[in-house]
TORRONU-587815 format. One record per residue (C-alpha): residue number from 1; y, z, x; residue in three letters. Coordinates in steps of 0.2 Angstrom, whole numbers, plus 5000, padded with zeros to 4 digits. Each point is the difference from the previous one (the first is absolute). Example, Ala and Ser with C-alpha at 12.3 -4.5 7.8 and 13.67 -1.06 7.14 Angstrom:
% residues 2
@nr:1 | yy:4978 | zz:5039 | xx:5062 | rest:ala
@nr:2 | yy:5017 | zz:4997 | xx:5006 | rest:ser
END
This chain:
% residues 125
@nr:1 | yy:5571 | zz:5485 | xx:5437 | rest:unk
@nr:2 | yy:4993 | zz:4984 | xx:5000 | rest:unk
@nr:3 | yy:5011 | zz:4987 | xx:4996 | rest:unk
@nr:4 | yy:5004 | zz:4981 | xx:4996 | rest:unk
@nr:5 | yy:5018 | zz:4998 | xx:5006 | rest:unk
@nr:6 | yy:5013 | zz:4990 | xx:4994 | rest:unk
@nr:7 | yy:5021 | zz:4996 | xx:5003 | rest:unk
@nr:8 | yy:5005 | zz:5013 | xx:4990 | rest:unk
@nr:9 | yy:4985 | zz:5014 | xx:5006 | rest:unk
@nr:10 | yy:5008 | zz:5005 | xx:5013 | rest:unk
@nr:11 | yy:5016 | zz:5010 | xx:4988 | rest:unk
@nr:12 | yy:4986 | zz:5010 | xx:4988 | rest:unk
@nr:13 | yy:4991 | zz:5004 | xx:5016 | rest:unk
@nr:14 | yy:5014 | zz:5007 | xx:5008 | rest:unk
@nr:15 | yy:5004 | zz:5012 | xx:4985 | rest:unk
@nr:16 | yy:4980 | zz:5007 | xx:5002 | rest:unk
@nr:17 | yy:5002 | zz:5003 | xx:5018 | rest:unk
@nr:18 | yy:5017 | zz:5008 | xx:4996 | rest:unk
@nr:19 | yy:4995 | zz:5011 | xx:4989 | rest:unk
@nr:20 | yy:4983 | zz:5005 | xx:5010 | rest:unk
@nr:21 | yy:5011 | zz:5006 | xx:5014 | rest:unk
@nr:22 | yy:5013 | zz:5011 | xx:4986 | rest:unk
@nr:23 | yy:4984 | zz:5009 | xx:4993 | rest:unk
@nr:24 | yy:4992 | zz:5002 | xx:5020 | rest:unk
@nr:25 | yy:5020 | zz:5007 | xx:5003 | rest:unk
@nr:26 | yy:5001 | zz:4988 | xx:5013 | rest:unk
@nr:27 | yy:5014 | zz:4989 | xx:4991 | rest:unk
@nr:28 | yy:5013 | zz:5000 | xx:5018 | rest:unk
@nr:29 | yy:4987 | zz:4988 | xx:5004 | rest:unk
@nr:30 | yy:5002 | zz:4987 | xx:4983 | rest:unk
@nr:31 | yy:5012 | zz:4988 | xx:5011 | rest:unk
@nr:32 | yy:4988 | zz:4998 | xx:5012 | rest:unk
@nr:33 | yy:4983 | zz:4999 | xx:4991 | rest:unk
@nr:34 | yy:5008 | zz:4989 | xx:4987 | rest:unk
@nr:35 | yy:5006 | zz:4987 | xx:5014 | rest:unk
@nr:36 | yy:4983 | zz:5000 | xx:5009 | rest:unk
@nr:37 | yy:4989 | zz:5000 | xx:4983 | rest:unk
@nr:38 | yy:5011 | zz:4984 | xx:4995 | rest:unk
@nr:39 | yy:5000 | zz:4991 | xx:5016 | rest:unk
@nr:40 | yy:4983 | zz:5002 | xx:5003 | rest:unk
@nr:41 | yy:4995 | zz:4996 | xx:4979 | rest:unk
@nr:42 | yy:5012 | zz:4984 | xx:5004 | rest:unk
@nr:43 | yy:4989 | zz:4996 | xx:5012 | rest:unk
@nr:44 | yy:4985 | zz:4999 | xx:4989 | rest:unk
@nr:45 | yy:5010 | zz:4989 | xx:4989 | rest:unk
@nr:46 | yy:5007 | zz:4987 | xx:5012 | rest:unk
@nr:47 | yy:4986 | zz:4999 | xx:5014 | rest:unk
@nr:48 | yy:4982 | zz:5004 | xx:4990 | rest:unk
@nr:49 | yy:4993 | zz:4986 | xx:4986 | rest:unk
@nr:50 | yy:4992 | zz:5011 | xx:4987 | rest:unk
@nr:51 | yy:5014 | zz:5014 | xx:5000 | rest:unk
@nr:52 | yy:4987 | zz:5014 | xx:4999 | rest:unk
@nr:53 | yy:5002 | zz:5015 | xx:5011 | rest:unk
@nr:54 | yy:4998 | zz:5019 | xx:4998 | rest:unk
@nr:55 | yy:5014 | zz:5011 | xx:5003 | rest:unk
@nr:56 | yy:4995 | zz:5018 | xx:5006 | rest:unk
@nr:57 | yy:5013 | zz:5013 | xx:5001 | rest:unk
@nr:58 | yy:4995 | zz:5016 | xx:5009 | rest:unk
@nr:59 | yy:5011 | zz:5016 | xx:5004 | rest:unk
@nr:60 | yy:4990 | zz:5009 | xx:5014 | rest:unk
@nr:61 | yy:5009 | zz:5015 | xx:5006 | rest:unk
@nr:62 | yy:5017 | zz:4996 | xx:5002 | rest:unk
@nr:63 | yy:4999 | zz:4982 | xx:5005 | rest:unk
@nr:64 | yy:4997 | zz:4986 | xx:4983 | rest:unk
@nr:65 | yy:4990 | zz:4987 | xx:5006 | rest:unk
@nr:66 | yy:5001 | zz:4984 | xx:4990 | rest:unk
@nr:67 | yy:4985 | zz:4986 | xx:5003 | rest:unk
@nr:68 | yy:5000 | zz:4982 | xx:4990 | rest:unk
@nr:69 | yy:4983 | zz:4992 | xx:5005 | rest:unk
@nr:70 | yy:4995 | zz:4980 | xx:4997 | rest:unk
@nr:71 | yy:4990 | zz:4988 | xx:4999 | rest:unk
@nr:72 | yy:5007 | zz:4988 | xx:5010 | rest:unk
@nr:73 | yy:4995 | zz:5000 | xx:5020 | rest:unk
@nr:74 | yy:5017 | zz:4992 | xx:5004 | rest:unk
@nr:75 | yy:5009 | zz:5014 | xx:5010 | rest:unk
@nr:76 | yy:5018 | zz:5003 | xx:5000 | rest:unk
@nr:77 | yy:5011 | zz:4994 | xx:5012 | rest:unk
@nr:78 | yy:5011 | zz:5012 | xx:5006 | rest:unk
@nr:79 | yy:5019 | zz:4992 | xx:5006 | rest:unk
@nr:80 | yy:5011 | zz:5010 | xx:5007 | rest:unk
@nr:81 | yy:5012 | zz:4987 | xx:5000 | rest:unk
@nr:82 | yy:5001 | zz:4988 | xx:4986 | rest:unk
@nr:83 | yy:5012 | zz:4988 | xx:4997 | rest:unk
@nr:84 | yy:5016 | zz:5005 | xx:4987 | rest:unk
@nr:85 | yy:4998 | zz:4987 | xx:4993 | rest:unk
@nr:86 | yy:4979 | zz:5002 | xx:4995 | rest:unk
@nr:87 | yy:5000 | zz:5005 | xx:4984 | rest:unk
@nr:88 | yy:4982 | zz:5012 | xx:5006 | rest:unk
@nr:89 | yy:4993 | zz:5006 | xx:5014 | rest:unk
@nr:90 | yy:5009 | zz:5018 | xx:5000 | rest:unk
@nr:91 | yy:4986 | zz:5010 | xx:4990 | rest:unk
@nr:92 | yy:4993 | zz:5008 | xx:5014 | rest:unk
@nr:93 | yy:5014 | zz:5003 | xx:5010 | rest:unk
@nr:94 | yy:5010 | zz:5008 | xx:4984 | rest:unk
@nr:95 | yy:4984 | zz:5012 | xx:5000 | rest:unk
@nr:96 | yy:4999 | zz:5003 | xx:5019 | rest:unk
@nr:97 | yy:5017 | zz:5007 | xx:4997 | rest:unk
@nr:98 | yy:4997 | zz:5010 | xx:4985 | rest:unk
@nr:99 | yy:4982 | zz:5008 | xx:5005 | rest:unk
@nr:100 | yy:4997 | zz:5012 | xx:5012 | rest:unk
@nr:101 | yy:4982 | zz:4991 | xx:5003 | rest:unk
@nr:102 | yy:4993 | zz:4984 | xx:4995 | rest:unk
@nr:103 | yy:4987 | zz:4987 | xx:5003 | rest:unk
@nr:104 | yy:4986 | zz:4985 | xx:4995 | rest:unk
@nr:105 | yy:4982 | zz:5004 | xx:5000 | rest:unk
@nr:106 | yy:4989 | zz:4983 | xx:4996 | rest:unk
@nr:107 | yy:4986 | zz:5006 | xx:4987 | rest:unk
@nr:108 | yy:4981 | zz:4997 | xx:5002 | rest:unk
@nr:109 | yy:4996 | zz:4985 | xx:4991 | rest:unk
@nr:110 | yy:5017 | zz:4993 | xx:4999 | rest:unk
@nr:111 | yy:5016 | zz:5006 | xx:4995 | rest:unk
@nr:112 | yy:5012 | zz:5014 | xx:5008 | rest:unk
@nr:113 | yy:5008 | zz:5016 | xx:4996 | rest:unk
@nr:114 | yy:5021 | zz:5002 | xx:5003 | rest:unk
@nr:115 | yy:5004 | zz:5017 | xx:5001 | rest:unk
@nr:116 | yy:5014 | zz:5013 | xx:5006 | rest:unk
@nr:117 | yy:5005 | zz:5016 | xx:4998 | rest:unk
@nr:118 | yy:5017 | zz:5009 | xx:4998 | rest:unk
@nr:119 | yy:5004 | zz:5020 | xx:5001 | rest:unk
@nr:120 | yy:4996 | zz:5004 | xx:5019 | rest:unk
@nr:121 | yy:5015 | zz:4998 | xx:5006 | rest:unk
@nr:122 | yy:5004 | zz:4994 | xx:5018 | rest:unk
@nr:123 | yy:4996 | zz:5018 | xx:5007 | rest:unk
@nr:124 | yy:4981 | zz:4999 | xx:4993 | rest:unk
@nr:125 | yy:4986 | zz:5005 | xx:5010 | rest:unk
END
């Protein structure tokens, strides 16, 4: 999906993944996806100027892979310990604990993709 985001983007969105992951049968993975989609759309929000990204949600097997790619070259900054009292700066690390996978690759031309993945399991090949 390519999208223009805005504050209130991030609820509808959630509702499309969760559903996506009821008709793959995959919904014990909703908590999860949904909290990763979210933090990473908020992302798009807050940190890029034009709000466009696209949002690709994949099931592969048993393992859902959700991508959010943009425009902005900025990369995010990954804190594992940010302040109580910062309002941000816990996106990535809320999606380093839900995934089993995750990471940032800067695109050609500008721009990068955020992805993770859920459904391997800690036991996954």
């Amino acid at each position: 999906m390519s999208l223009t985001v805005g504050e209130h983007s991030v609820r509808h969105i959630r509702n499309i993944v969760r559903s996506l992951l009821h008709d793959w049968g995959r919904a014990e993975l909703s908590d999860a996806v949904e909290l990763g989609v979210s933090e990473l759309v908020t992302n798009v929000v807050r940190h890029v100027p034009d709000r466009r990204c696209v949002l690709l949600v994949q099931r592969r097997r048993a393992v859902v892979r959700v991508e959010v790619t943009d425009g902005s070259p900025e990369l995010p900054l990954v804190s594992f310990g940010p302040a109580l009292d910062r309002e941000g700066g816990r996106g990535l690390v809320l999606v380093d604990a839900v995934a089993d996978k995750w990471g940032v690759e800067p695109r050609p031309g500008g721009g990068k993709t955020v992805w993770f993945e859920c459904g391997t399991g800690p036991s996954a090949p």
